[in-house]
C-alpha positions in Angstrom: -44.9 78.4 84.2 -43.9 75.7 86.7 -44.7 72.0 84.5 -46.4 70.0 86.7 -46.7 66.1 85.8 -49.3 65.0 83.4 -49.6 61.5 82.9 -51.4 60.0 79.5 -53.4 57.2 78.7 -50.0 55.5 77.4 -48.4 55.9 80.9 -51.0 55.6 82.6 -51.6 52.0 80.8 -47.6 50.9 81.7 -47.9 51.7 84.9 -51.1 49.5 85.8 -51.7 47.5 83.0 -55.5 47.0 82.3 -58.4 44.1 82.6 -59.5 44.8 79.1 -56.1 43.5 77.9 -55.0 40.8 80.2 -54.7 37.8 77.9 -56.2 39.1 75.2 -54.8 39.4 71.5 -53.9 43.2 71.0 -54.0 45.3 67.5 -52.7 49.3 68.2 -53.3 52.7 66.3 -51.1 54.6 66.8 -48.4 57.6 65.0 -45.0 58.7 65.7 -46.5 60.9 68.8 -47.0 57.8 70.5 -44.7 57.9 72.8 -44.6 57.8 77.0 -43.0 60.6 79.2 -39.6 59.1 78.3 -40.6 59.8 74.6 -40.4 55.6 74.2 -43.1 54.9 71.5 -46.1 52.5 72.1 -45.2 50.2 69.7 -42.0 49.0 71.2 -43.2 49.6 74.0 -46.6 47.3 74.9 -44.5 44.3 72.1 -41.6 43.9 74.5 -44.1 44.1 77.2 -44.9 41.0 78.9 -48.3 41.8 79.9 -49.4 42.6 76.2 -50.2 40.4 73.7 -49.2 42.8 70.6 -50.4 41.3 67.0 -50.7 44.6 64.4 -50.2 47.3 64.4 -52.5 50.2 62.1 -51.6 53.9 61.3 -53.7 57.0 60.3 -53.0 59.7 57.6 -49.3 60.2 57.1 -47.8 56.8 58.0 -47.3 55.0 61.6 -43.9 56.0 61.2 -45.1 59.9 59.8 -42.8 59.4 56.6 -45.4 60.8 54.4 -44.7 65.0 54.4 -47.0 66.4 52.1 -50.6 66.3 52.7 -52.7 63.2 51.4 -50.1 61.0 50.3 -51.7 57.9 50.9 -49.1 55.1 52.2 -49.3 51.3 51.8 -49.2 48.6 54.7 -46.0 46.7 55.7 -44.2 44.4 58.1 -43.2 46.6 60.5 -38.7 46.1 61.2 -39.0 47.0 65.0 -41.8 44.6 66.0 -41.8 42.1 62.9 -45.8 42.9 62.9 -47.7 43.9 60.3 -48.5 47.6 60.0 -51.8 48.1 58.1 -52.7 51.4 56.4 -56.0 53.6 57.1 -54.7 56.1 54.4 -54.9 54.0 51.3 -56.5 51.6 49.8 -58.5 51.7 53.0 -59.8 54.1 55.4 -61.8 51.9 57.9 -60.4 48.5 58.9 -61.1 45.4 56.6 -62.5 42.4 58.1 -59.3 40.9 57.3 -57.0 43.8 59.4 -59.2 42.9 62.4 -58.8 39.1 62.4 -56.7 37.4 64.5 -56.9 39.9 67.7 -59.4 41.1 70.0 -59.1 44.4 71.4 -57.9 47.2 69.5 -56.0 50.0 71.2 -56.0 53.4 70.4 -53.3 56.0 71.3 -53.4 58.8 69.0 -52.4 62.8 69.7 -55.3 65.0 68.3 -54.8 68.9 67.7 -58.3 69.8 69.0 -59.2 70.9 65.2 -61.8 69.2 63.4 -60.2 68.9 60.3 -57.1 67.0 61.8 -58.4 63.3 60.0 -56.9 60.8 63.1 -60.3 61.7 65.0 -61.9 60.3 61.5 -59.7 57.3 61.5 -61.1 56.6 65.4 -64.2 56.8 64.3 -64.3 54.0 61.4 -62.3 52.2 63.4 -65.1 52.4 66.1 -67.5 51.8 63.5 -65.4 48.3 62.5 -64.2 47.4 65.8 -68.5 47.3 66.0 -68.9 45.3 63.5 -66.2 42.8 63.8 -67.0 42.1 67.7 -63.4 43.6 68.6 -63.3 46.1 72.2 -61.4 49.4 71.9 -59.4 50.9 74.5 -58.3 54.4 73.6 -55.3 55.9 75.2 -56.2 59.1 76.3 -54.1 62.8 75.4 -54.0 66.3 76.1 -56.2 68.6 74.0 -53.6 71.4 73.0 -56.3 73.9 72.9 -58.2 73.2 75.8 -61.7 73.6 76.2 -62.5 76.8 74.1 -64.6 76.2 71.1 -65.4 77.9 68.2 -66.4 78.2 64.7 -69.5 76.7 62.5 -70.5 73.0 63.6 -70.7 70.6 60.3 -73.6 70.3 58.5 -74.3 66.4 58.0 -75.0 67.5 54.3 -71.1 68.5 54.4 -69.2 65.0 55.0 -65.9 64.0 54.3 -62.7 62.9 55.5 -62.4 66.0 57.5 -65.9 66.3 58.8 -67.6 62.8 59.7 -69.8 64.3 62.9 -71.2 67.2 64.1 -68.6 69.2 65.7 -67.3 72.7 65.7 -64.0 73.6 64.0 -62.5 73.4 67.1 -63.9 71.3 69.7 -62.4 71.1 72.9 -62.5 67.9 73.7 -59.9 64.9 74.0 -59.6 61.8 71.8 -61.1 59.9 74.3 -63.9 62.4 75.0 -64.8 62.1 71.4 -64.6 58.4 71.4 -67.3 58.0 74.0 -69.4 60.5 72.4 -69.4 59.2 69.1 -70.3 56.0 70.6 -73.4 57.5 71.9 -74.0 59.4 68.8 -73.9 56.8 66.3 -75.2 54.5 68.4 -72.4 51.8 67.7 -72.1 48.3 69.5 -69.0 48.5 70.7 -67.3 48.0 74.3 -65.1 51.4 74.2 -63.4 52.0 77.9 -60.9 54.9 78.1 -57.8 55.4 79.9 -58.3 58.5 81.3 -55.3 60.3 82.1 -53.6 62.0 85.5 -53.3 65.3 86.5 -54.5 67.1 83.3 -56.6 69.9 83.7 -58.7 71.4 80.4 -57.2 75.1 81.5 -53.7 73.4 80.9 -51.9 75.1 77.9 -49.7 71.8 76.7 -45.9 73.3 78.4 -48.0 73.2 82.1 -48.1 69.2 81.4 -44.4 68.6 81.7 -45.4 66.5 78.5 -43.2 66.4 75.4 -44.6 67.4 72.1 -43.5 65.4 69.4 -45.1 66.1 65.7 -48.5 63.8 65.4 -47.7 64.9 61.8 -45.3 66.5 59.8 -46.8 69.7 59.3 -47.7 70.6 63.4 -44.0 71.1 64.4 -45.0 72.7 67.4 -47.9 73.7 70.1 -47.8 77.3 68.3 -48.8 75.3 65.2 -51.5 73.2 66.4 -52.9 76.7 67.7 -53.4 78.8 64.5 -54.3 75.3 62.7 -58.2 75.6 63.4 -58.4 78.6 61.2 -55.5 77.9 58.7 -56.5 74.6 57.6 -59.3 76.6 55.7 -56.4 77.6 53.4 -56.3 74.4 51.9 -59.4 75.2 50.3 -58.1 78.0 48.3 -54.8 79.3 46.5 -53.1 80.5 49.2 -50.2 78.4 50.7 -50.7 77.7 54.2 -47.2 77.4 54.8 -46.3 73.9 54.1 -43.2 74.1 52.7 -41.9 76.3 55.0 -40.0 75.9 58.7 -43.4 77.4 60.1 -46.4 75.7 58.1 -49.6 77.5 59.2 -48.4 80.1 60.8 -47.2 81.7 57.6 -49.3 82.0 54.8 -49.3 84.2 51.5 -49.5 83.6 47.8 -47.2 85.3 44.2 -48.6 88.6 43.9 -49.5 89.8 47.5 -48.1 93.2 49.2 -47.0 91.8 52.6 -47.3 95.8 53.9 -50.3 96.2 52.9 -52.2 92.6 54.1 -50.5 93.3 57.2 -51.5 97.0 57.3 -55.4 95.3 56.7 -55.3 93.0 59.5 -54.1 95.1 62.1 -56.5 97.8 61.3 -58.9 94.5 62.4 -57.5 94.8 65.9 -57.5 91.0 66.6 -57.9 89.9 69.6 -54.1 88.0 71.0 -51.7 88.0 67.4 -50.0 90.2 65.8 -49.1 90.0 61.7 -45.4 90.6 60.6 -45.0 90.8 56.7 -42.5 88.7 54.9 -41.7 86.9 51.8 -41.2 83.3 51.5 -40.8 80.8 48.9 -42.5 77.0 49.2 -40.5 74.4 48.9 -43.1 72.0 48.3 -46.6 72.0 47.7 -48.7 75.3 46.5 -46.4 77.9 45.1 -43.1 75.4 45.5 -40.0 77.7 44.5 -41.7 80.7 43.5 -41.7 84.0 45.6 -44.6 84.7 47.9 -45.9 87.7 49.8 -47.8 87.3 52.6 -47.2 87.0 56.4 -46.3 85.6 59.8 -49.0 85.4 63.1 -47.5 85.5 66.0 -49.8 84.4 69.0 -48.8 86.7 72.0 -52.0 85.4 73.8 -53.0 82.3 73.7 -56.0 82.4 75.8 -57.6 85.9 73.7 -56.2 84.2 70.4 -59.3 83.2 68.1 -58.1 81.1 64.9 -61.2 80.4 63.5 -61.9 84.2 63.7 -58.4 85.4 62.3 -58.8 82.9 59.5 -61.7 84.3 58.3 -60.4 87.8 58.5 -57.3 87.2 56.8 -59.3 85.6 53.7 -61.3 88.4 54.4 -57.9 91.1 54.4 -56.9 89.1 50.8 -59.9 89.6 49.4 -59.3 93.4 50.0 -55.9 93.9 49.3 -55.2 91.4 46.8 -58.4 89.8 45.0 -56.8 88.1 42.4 -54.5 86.1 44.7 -57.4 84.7 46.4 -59.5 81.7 44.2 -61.7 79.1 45.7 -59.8 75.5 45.1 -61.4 73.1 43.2 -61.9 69.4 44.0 -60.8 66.6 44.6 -59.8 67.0 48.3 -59.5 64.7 50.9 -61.7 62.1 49.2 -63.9 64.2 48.1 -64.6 64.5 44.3 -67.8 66.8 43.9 -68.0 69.4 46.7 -66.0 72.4 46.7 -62.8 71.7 49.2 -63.1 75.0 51.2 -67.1 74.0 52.0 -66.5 70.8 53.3 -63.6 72.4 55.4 -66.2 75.0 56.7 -68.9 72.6 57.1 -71.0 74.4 54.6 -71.0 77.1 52.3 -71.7 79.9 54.6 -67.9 80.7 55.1 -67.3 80.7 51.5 -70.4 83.0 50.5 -69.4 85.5 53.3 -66.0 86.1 52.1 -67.3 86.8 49.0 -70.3 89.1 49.5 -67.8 90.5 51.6 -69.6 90.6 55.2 -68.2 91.0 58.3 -66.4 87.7 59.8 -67.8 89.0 63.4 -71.2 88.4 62.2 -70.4 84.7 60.7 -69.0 83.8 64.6 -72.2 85.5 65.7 -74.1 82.9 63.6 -71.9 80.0 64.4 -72.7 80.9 68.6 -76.2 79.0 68.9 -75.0 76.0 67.6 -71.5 75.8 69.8 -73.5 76.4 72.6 -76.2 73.3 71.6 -73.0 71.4 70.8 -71.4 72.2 74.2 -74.3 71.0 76.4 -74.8 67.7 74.3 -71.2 66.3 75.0 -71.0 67.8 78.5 -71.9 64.1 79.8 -69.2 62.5 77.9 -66.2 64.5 79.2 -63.7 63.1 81.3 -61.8 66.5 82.9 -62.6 69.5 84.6 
């Protein structure tokens, strides 16, 4: 694979500046995967830029700076050391911008790395601050990124009677669109009052898999170490929503999973009688060091992706719940609330976007007819945002 030179929003932006800018008071949102091709971050770099008029700066789930680990561990604003601007917190006290946060400036830029999963919260965090950026009068600009996963798109599409924090629209599980893509169509879907322009980026191609961008990846959050991550995480997000680690913890979160009580032979054994399509299941025992199961021994196992392009995480999610139910019922117990914000609906619904996930693992049916289901409504989905994307 010869990398070829991918240019983002961020560089894109340096390189010509931008009339939506030019002498214009500038907020940013932005996370530790903010950075250029020369892996310089965007804070630094648009504050010591004379062209840009930096005054905050605002940061999504885990922290501008990603200091927060764990999973929701909210963080509180502060003035930020390397700028000497205040850094405001959408995982708090707040979720959407106050009034207050958005006085004083009068474009907000966006510059955010998305996984392509709809359960990854920073495309939530766009969205309110789309919604307040509306309200306030203030322009957006969002600094467009590479989808990791491309353009493939699969499992259920949320039910509106499903919101939360890690379902605000109607989108698949994975969606196969860009952060900019999504900006524009939630724009148009919400039907918000707000001047949005995107800076597209160069030379990206949906096909792309991340390595063909000549990009570097740098963690958007703690727990997406690597692109191998971000591609099992549409599927084993769903973990959070039941007793099963998902890995965090470990050196590979997501990619291993397990629980106390589980033969890793025998899960294994189940899920390659499934013949999935592109992975391949290696048992092992592991022990958390934070977070479900910290310290105490686990059985379960390892996926490793051998092909990217037939690999299905939504699918192999689903099975694997589907392979624990079999092997190992006990270890395998629907999580209760709260979750994410949520206080009243059960956390593995709202990850699903419904029950139907839930209540198929449990009458025990086959996951190839749940994608079956899903299909109608990907397809729908896939022809509504067709006029909002930005890439071949």
């Amino acid at each position: 694979m010869t990398p070829r030179s991918t240019l983002t929003g961020l560089d894109v932006l340096l390189r010509d500046g931008h009339a939506a800018l030019a002498g214009r008071r500038v907020g940013l949102l932005c996370h530790p995967a903010s950075v250029d091709a020369r892996l310089r971050h965007a804070a630094g770099l648009l504050h010591a830029d004379p062209r840009f008029d930096l005054r905050a700066l605002f940061g999504p789930q885990h922290g501008y700076r990603g200091e927060t680990q764990d999973n929701m561990i909210e963080w509180a604003g502060y003035l930020d050391p390397l700028t000497g601007l205040p850094a405001h917190s959408l995982y708090g006290e707040h979720r959407k911008p106050t009034p207050g946060m958005l006085a004083g400036f009068d474009v907000l830029v966006i510059d955010l790395q998305d996984v392509g999963a709809r359960y990854y919260t920073f495309i939530w965090t766009m969205l309110l601050c789309l919604e307040a950026c509306a309200d306030a009068g203030v322009a957006v600009v969002v600094l467009d990124r590479p989808n990791p996963l491309g353009g493939v798109r699969e499992g259920a599409v949320l039910d509106m009677d499903w919101t939360s924090f890690v379902g605000l629209a109607p989108i698949p599980m994975r969606h196969g669109l860009t952060v900019g893509e999504l900006g524009r169509w939630f724009v148009a879907r919400f039907v918000l009052d707000v001047d949005l322009q995107v800076v597209a980026m160069e030379g990206w191609r949906r096909e792309d898999e991340f390595e063909a961008t000549g990009l570097p990846w740098v963690l958007p959050s703690p727990n997406m170490p690597t692109v191998d991550t971000a591609f099992v995480y549409p599927g084993m997000c769903l973990l959070e929503g039941t007793s099963l680690s998902e890995g965090r913890g470990t050196t590979r979160p997501f990619e291993i999973f397990g629980a106390p009580g589980i033969d890793p032979d025998a899960l294994c054994g189940s899920l390659t009688d499934r013949a999935l399509p592109g992975a391949e299941f290696r048992p092992l025992h592991f022990q958390p060091t934070f977070q479900k199961h910290a310290g105490a021994l686990c059985g379960g196992a390892q996926i490793h992706v051998t092909d990217r392009g037939a690999f299905r995480p939504v699918r192999t999610a689903v099975e694997i719940l589907a392979a624990v139910r079999a092997v190992a019922p006990d270890a395998l117990v629907w999580n209760p609330p709260p979750y994410e914000y949520e206080t009243v609906k059960l956390p593995i619904d709202i990850l699903a976007g419904g029950p139907a996930l839930r209540e198929a693992v449990d009458a025990g049916d086959d996951p190839r007819d749940l994608a079956a289901a899903w299909e109608p409504d990907l397809v729908a989905f896939a022809g509504e945002v067709r006029e909002f994307e930005l890439y071949d």
